[in-house]
CHARMM-style PDB file with segment names, atoms N, HN, CA, C and O in Angstrom:
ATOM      1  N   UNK     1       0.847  -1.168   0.000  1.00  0.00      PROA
ATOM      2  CA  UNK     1       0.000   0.000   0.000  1.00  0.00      PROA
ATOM      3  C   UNK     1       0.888   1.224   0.000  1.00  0.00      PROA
ATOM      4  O   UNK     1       2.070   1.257   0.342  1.00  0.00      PROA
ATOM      5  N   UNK     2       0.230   2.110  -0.384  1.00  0.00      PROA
ATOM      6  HN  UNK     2      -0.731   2.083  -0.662  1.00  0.00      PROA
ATOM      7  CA  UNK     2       1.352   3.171  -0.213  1.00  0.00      PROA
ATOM      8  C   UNK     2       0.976   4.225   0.726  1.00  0.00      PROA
ATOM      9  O   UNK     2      -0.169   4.323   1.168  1.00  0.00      PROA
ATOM     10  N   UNK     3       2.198   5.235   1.119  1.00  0.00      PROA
ATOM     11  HN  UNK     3       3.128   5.156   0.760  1.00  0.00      PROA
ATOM     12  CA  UNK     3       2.353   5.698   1.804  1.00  0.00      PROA
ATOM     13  C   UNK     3       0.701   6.599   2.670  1.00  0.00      PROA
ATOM     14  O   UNK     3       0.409   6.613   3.866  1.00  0.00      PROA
ATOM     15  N   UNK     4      -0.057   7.235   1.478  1.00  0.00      PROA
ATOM     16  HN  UNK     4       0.181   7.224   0.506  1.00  0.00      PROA
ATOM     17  CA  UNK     4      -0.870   7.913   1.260  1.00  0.00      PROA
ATOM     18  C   UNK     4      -2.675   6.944   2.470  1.00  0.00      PROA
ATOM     19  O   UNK     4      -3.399   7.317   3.393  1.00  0.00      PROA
ATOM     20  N   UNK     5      -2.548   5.754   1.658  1.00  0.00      PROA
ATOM     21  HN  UNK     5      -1.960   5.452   0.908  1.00  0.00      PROA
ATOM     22  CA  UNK     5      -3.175   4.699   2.206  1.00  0.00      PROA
ATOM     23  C   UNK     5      -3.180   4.070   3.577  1.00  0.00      PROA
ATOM     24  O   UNK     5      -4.131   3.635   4.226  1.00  0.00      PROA
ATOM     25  N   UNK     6      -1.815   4.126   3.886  1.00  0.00      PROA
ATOM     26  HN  UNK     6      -1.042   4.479   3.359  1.00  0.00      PROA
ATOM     27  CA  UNK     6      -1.201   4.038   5.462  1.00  0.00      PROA
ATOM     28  C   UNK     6      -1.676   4.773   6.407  1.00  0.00      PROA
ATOM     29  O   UNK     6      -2.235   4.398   7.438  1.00  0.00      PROA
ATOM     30  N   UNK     7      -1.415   6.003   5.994  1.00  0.00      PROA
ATOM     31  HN  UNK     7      -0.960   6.307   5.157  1.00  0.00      PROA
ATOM     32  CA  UNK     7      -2.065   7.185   7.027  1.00  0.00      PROA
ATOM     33  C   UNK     7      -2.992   7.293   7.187  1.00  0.00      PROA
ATOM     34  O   UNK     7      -3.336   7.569   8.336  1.00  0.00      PROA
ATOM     35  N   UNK     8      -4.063   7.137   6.076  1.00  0.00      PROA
ATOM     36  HN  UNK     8      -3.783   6.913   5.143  1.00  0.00      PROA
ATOM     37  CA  UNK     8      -5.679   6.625   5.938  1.00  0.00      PROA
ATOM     38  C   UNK     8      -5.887   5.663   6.987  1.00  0.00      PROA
ATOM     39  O   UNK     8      -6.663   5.917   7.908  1.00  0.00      PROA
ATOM     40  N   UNK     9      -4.914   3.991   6.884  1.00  0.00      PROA
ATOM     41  HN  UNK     9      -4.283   3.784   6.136  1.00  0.00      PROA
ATOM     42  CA  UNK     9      -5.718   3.662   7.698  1.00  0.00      PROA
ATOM     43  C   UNK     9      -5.166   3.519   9.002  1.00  0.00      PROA
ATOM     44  O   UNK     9      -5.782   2.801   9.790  1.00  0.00      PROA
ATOM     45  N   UNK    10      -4.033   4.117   9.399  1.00  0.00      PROA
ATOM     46  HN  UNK    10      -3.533   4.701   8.759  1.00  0.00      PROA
ATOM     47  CA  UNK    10      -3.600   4.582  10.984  1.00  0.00      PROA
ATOM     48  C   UNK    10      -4.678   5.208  11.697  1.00  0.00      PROA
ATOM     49  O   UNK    10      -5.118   4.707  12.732  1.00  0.00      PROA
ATOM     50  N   UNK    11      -5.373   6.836  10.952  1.00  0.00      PROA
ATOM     51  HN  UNK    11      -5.016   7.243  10.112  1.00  0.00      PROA
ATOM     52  CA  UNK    11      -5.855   7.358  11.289  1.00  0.00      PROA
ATOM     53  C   UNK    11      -7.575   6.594  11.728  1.00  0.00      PROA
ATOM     54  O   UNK    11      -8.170   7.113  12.672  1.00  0.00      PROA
ATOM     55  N   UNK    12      -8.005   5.820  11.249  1.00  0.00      PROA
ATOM     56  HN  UNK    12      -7.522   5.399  10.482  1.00  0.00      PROA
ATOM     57  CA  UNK    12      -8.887   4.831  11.477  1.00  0.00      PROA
ATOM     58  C   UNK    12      -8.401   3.811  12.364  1.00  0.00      PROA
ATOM     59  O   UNK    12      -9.163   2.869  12.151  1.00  0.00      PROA
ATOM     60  N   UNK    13      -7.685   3.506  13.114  1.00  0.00      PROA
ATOM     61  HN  UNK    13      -7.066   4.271  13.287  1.00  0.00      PROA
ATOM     62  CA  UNK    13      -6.874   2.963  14.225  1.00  0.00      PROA
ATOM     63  C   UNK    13      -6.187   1.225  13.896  1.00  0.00      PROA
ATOM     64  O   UNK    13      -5.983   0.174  14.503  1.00  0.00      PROA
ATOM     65  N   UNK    14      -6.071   1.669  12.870  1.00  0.00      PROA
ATOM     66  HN  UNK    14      -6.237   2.523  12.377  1.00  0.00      PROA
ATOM     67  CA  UNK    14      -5.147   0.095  11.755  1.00  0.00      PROA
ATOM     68  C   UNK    14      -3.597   0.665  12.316  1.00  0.00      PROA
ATOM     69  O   UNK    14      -3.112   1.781  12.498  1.00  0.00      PROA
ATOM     70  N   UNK    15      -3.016  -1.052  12.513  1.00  0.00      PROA
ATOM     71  HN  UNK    15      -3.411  -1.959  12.365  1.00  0.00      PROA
ATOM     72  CA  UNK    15      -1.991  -1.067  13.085  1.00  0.00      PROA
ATOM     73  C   UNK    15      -0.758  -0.907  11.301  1.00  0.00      PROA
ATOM     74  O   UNK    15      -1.021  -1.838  10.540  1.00  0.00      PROA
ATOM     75  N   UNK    16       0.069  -0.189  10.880  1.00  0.00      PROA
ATOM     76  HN  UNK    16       0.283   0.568  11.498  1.00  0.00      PROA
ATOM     77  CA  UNK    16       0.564  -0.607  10.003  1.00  0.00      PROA
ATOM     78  C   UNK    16       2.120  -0.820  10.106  1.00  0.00      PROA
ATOM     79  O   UNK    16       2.861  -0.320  10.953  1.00  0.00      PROA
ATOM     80  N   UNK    17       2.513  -1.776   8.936  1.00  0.00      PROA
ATOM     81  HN  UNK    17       1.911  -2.182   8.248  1.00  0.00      PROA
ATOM     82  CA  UNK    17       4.425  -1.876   9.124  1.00  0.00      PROA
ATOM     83  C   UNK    17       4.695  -1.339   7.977  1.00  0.00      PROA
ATOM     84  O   UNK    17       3.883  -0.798   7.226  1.00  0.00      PROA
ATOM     85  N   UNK    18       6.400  -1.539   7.731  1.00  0.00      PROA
ATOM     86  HN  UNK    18       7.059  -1.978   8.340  1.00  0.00      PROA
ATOM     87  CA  UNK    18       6.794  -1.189   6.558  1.00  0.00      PROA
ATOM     88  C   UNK    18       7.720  -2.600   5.986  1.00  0.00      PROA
ATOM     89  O   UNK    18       8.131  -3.538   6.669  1.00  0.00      PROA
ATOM     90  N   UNK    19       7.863  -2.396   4.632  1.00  0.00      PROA
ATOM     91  HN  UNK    19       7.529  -1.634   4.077  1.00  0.00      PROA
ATOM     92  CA  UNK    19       8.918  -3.020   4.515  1.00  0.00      PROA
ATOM     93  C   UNK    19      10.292  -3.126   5.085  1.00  0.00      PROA
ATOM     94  O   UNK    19      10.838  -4.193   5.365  1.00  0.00      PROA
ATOM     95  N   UNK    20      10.866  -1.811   5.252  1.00  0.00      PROA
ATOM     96  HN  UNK    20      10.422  -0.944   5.024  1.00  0.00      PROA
ATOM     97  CA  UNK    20      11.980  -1.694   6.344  1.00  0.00      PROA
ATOM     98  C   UNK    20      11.957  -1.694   7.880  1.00  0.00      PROA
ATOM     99  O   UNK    20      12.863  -1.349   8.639  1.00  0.00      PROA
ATOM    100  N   UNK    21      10.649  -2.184   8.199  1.00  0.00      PROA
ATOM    101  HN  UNK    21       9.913  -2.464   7.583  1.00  0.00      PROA
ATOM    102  CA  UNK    21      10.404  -2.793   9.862  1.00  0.00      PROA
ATOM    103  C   UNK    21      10.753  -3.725   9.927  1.00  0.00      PROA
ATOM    104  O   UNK    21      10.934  -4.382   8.902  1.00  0.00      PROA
ATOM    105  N   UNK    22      11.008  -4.217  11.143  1.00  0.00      PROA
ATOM    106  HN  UNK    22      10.861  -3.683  11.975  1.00  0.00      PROA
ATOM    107  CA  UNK    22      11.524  -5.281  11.668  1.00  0.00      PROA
ATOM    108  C   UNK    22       9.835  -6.362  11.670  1.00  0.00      PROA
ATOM    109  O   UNK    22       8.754  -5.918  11.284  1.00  0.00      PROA
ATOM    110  N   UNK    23       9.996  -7.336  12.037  1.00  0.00      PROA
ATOM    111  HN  UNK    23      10.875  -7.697  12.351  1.00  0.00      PROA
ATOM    112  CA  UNK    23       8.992  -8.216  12.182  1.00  0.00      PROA
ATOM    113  C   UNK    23       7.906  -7.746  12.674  1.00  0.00      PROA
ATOM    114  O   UNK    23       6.801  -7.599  12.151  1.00  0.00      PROA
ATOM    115  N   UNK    24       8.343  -7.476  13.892  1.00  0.00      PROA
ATOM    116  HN  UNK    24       9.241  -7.595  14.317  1.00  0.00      PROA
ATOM    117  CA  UNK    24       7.148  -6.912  15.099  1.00  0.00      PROA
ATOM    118  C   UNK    24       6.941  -5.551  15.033  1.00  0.00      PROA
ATOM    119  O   UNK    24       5.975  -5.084  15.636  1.00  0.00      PROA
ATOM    120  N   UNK    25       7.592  -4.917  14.479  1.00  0.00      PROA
ATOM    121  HN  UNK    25       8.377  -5.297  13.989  1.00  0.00      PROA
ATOM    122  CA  UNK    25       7.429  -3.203  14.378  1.00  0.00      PROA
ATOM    123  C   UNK    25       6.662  -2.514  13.854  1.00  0.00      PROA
ATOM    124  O   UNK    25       7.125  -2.353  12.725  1.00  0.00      PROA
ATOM    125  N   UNK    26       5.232  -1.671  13.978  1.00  0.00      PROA
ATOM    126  HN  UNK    26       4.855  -1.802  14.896  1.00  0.00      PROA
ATOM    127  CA  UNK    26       3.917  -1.221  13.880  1.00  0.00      PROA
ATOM    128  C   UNK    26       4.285   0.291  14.579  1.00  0.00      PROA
ATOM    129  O   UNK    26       5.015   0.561  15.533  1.00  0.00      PROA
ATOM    130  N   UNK    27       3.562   1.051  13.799  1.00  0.00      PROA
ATOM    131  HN  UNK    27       2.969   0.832  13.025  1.00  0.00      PROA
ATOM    132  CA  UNK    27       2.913   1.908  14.146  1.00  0.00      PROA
ATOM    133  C   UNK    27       1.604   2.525  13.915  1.00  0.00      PROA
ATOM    134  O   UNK    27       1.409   2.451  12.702  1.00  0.00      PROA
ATOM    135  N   UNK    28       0.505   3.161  14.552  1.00  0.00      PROA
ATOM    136  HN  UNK    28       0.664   3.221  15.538  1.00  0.00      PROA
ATOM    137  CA  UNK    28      -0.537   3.723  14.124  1.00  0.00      PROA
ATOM    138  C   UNK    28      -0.581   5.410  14.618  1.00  0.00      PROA
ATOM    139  O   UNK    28       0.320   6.026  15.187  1.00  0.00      PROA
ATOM    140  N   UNK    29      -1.942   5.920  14.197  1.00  0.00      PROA
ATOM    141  HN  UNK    29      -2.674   5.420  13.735  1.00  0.00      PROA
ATOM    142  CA  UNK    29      -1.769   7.312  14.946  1.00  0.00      PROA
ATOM    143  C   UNK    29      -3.055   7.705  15.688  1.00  0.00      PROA
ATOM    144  O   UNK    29      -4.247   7.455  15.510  1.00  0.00      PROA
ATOM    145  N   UNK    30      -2.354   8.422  16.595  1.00  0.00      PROA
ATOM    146  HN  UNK    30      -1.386   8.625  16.740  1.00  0.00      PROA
ATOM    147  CA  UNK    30      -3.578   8.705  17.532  1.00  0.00      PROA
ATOM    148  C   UNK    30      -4.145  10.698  17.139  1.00  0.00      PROA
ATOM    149  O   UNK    30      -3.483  11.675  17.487  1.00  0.00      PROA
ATOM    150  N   UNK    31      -5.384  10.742  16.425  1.00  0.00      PROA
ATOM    151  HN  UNK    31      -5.922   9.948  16.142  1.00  0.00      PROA
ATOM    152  CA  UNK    31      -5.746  11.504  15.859  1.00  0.00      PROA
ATOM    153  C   UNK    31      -4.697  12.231  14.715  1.00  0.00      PROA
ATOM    154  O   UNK    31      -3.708  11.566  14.406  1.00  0.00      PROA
ATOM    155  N   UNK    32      -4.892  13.665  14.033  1.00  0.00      PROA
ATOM    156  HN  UNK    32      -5.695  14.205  14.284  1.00  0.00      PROA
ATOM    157  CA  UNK    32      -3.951  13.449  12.862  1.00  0.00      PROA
ATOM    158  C   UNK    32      -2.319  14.007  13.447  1.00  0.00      PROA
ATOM    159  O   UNK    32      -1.493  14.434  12.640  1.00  0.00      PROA
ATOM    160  N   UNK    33      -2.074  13.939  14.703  1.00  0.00      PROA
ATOM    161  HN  UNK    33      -2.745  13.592  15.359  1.00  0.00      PROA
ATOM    162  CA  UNK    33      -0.779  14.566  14.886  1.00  0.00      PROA
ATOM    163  C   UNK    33       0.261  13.966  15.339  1.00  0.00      PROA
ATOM    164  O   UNK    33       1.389  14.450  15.429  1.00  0.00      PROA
ATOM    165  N   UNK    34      -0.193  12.537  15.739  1.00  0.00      PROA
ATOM    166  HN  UNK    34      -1.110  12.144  15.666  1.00  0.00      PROA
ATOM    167  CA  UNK    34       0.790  11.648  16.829  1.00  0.00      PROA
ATOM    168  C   UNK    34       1.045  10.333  16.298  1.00  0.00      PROA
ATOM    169  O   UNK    34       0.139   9.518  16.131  1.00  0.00      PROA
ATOM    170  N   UNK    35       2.015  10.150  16.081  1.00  0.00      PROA
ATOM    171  HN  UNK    35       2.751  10.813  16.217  1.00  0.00      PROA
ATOM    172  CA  UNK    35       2.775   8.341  15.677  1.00  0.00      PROA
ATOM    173  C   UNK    35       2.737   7.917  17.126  1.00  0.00      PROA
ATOM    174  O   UNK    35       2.997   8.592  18.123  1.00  0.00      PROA
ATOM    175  N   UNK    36       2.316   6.515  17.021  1.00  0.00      PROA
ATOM    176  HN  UNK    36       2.105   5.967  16.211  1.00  0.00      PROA
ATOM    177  CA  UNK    36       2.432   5.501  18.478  1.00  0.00      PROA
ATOM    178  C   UNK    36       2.810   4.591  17.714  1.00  0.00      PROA
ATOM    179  O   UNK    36       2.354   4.146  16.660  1.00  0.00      PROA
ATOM    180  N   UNK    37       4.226   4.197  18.713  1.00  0.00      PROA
ATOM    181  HN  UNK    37       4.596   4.558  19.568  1.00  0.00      PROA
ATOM    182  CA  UNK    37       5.030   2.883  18.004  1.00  0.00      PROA
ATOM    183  C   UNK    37       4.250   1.879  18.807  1.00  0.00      PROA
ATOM    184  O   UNK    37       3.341   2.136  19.597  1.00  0.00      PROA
ATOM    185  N   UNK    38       4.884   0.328  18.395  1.00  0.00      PROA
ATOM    186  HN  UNK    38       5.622   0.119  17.753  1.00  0.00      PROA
ATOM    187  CA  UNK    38       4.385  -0.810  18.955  1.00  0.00      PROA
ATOM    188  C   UNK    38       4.950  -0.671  20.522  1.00  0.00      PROA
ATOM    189  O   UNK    38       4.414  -1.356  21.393  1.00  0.00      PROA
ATOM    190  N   UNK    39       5.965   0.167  20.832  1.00  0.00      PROA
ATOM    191  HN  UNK    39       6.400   0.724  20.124  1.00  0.00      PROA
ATOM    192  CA  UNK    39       6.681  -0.106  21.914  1.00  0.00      PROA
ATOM    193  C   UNK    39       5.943   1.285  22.863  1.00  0.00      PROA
ATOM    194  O   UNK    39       6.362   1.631  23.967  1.00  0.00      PROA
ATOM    195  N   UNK    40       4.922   1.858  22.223  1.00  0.00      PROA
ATOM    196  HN  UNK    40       4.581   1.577  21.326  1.00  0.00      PROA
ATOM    197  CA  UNK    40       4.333   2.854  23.340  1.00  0.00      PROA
ATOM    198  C   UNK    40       4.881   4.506  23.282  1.00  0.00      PROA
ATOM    199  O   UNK    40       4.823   5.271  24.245  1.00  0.00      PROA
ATOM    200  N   UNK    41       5.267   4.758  22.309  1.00  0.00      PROA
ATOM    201  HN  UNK    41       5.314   4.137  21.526  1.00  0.00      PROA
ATOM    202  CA  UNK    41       6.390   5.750  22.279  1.00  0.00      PROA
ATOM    203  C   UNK    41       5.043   6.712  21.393  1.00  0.00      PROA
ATOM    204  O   UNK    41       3.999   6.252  20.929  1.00  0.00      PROA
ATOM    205  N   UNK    42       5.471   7.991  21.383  1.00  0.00      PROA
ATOM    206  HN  UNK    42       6.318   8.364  21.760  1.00  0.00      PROA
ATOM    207  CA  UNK    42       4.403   8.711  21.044  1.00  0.00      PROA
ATOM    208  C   UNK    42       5.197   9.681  20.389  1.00  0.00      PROA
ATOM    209  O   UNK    42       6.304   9.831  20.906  1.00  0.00      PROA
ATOM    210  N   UNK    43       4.896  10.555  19.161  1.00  0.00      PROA
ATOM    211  HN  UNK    43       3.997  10.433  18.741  1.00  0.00      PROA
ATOM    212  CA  UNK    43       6.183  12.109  19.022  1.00  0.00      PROA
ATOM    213  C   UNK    43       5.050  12.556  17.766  1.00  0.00      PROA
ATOM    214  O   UNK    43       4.290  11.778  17.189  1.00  0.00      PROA
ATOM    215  N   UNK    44       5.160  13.812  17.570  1.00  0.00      PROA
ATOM    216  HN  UNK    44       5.777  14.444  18.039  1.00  0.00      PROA
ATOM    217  CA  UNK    44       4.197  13.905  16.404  1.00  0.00      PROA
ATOM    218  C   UNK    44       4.757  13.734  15.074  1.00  0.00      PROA
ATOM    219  O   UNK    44       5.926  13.687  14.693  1.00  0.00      PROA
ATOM    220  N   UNK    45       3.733  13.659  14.502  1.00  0.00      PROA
ATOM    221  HN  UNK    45       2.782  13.697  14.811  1.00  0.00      PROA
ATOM    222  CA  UNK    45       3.538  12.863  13.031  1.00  0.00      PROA
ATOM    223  C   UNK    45       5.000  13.703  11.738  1.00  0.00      PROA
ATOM    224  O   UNK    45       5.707  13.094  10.936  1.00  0.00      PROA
ATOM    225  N   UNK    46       4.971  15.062  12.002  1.00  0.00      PROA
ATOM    226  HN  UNK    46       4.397  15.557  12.654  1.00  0.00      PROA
ATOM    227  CA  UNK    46       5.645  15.421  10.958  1.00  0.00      PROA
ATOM    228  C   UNK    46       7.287  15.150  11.483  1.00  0.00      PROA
ATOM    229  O   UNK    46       8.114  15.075  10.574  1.00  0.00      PROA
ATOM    230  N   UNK    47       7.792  14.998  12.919  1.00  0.00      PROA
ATOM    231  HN  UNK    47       7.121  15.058  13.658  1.00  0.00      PROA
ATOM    232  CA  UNK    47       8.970  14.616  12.992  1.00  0.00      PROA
ATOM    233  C   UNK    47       9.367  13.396  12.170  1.00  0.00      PROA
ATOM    234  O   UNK    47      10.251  13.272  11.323  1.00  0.00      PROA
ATOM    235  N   UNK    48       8.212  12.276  12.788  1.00  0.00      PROA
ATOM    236  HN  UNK    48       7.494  12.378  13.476  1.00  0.00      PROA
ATOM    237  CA  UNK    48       7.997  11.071  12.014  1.00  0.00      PROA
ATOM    238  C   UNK    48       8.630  10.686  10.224  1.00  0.00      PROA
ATOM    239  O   UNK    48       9.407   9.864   9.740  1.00  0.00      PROA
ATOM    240  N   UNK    49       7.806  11.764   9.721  1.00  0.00      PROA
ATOM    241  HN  UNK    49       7.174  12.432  10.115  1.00  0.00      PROA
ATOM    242  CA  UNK    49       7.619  11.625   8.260  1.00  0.00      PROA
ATOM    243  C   UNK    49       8.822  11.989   8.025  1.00  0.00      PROA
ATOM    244  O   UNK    49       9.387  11.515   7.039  1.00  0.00      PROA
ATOM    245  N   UNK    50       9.574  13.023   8.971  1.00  0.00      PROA
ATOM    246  HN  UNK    50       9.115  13.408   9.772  1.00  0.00      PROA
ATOM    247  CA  UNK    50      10.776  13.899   8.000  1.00  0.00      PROA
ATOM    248  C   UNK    50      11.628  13.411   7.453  1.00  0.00      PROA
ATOM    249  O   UNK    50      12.034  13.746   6.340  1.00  0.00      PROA
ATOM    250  N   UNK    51      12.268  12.087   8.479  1.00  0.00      PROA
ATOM    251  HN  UNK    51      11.938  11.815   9.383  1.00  0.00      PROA
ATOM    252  CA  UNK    51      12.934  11.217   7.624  1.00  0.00      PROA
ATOM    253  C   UNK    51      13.094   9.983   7.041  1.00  0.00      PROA
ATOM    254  O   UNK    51      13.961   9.113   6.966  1.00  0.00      PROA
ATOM    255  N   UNK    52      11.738  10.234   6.567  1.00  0.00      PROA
ATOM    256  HN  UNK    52      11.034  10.942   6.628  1.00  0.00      PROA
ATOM    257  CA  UNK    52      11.127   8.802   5.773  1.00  0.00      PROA
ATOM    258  C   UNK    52      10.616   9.543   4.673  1.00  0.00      PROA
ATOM    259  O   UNK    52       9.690   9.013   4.058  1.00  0.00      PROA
ATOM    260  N   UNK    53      11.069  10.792   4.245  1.00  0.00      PROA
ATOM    261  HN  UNK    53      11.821  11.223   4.745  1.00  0.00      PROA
ATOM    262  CA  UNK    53      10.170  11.303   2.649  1.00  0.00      PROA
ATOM    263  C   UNK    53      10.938  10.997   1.494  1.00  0.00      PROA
ATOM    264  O   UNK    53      10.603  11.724   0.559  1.00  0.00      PROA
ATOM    265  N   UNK    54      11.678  10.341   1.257  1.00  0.00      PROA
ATOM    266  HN  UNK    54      11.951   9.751   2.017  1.00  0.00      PROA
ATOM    267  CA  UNK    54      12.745   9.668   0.028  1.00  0.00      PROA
ATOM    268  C   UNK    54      11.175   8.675  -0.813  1.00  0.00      PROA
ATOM    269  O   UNK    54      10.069   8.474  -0.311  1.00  0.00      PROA
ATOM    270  N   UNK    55      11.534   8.385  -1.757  1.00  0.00      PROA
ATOM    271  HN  UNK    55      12.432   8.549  -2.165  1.00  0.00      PROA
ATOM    272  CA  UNK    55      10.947   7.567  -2.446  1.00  0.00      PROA
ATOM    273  C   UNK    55      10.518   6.129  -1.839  1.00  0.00      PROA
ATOM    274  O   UNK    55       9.334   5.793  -1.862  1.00  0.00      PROA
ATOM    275  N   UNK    56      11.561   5.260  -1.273  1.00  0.00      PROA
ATOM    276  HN  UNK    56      12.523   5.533  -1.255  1.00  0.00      PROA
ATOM    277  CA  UNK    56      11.251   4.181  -0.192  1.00  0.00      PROA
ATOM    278  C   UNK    56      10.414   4.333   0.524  1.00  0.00      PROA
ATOM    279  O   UNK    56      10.135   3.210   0.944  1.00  0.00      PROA
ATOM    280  N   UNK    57       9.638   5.214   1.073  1.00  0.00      PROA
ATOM    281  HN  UNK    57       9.864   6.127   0.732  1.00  0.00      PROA
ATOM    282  CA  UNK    57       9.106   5.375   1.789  1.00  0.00      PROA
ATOM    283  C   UNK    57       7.234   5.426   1.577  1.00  0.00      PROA
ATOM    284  O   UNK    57       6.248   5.316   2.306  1.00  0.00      PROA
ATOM    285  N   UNK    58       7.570   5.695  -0.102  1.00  0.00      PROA
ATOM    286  HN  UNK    58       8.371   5.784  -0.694  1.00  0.00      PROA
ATOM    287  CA  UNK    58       5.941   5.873  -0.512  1.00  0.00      PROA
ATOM    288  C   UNK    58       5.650   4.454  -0.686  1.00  0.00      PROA
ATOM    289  O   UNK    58       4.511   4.113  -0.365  1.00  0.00      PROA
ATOM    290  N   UNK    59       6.073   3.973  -0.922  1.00  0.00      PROA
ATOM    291  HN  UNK    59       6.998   4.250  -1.183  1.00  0.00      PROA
ATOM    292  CA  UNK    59       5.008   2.566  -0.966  1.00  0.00      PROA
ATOM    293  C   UNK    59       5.701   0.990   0.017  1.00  0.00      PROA
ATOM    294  O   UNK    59       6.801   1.056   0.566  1.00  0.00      PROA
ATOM    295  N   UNK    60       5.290   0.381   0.042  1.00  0.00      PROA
ATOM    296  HN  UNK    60       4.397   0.328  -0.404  1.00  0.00      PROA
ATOM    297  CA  UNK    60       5.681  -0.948   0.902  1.00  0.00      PROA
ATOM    298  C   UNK    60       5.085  -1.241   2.168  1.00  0.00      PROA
ATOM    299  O   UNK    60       5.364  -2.134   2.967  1.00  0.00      PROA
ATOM    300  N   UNK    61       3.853   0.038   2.240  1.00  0.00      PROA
ATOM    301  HN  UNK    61       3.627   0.764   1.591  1.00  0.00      PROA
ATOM    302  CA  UNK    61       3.203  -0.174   4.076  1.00  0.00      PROA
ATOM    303  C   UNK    61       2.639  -1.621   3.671  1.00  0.00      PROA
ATOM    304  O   UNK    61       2.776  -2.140   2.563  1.00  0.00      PROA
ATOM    305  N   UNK    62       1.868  -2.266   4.962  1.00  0.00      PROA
ATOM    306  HN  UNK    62       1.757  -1.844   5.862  1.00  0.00      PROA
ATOM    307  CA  UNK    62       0.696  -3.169   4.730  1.00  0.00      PROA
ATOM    308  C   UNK    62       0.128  -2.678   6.384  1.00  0.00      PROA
ATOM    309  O   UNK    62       0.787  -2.078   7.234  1.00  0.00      PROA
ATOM    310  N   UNK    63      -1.479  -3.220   6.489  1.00  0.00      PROA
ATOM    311  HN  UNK    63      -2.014  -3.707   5.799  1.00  0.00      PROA
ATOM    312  CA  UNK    63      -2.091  -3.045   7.608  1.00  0.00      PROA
ATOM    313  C   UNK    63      -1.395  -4.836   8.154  1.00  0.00      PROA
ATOM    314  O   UNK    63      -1.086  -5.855   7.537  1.00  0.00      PROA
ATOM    315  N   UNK    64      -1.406  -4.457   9.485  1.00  0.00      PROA
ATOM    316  HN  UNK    64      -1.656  -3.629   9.986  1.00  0.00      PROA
ATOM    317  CA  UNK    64      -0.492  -5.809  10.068  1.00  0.00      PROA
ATOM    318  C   UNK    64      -1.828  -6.139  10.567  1.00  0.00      PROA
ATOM    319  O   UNK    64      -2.719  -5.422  11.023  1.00  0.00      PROA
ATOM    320  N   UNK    65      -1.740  -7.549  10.344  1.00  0.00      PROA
ATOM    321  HN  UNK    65      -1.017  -8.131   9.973  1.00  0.00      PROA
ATOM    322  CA  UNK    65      -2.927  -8.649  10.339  1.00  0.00      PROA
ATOM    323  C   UNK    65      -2.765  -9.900  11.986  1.00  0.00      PROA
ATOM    324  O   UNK    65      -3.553 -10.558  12.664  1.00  0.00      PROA
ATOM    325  N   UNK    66      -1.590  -9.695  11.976  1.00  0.00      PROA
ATOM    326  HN  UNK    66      -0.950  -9.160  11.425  1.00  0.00      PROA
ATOM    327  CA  UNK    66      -1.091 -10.802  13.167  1.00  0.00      PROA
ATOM    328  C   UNK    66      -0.363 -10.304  13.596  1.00  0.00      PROA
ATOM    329  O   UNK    66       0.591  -9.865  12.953  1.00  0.00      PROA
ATOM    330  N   UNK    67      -0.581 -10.078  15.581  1.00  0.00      PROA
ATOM    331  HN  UNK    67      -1.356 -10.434  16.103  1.00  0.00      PROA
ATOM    332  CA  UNK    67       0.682 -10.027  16.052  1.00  0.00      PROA
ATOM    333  C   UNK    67       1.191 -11.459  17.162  1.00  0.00      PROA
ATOM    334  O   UNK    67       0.395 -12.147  17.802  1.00  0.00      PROA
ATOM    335  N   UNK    68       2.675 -11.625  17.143  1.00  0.00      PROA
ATOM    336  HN  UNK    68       3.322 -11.067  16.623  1.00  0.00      PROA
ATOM    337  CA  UNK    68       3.122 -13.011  17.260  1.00  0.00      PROA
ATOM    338  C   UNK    68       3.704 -12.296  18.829  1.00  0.00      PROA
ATOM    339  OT1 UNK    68       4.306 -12.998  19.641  1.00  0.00      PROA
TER     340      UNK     68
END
């Protein structure tokens, strides 16, 4: 999915990864300003993005379906 789609469905409270996450590594957002990692960590959204805006970054999300 891409990047655009992700945030869509964070903001609807879908857990998502990336391709460059680790196994277990998710984040969603809590209303439109705040990233929450899997590990509880909170910072707002545009720190987040700043250094993930390269091309890699637009596509490869998925909504995570299982956590192990």
């Amino acid at each position: 999915m891409t990047k655009s789609e992700a945030i869509k469905a964070m903001k609807s409270g879908k857990k998502v990864t990336h391709n460059y996450f680790g196994s277990k590594e998710w984040i969603t957002m809590k209303g439109n300003e705040a990233i929450i990692t899997e590990e509880g960590y909170s910072f707002p959204s545009h720190k987040f993005w700043k250094d993930r805006n390269s091309k890699e970054w637009e596509t490869g999300w998925s909504i995570l379906t299982a956590q192990t």
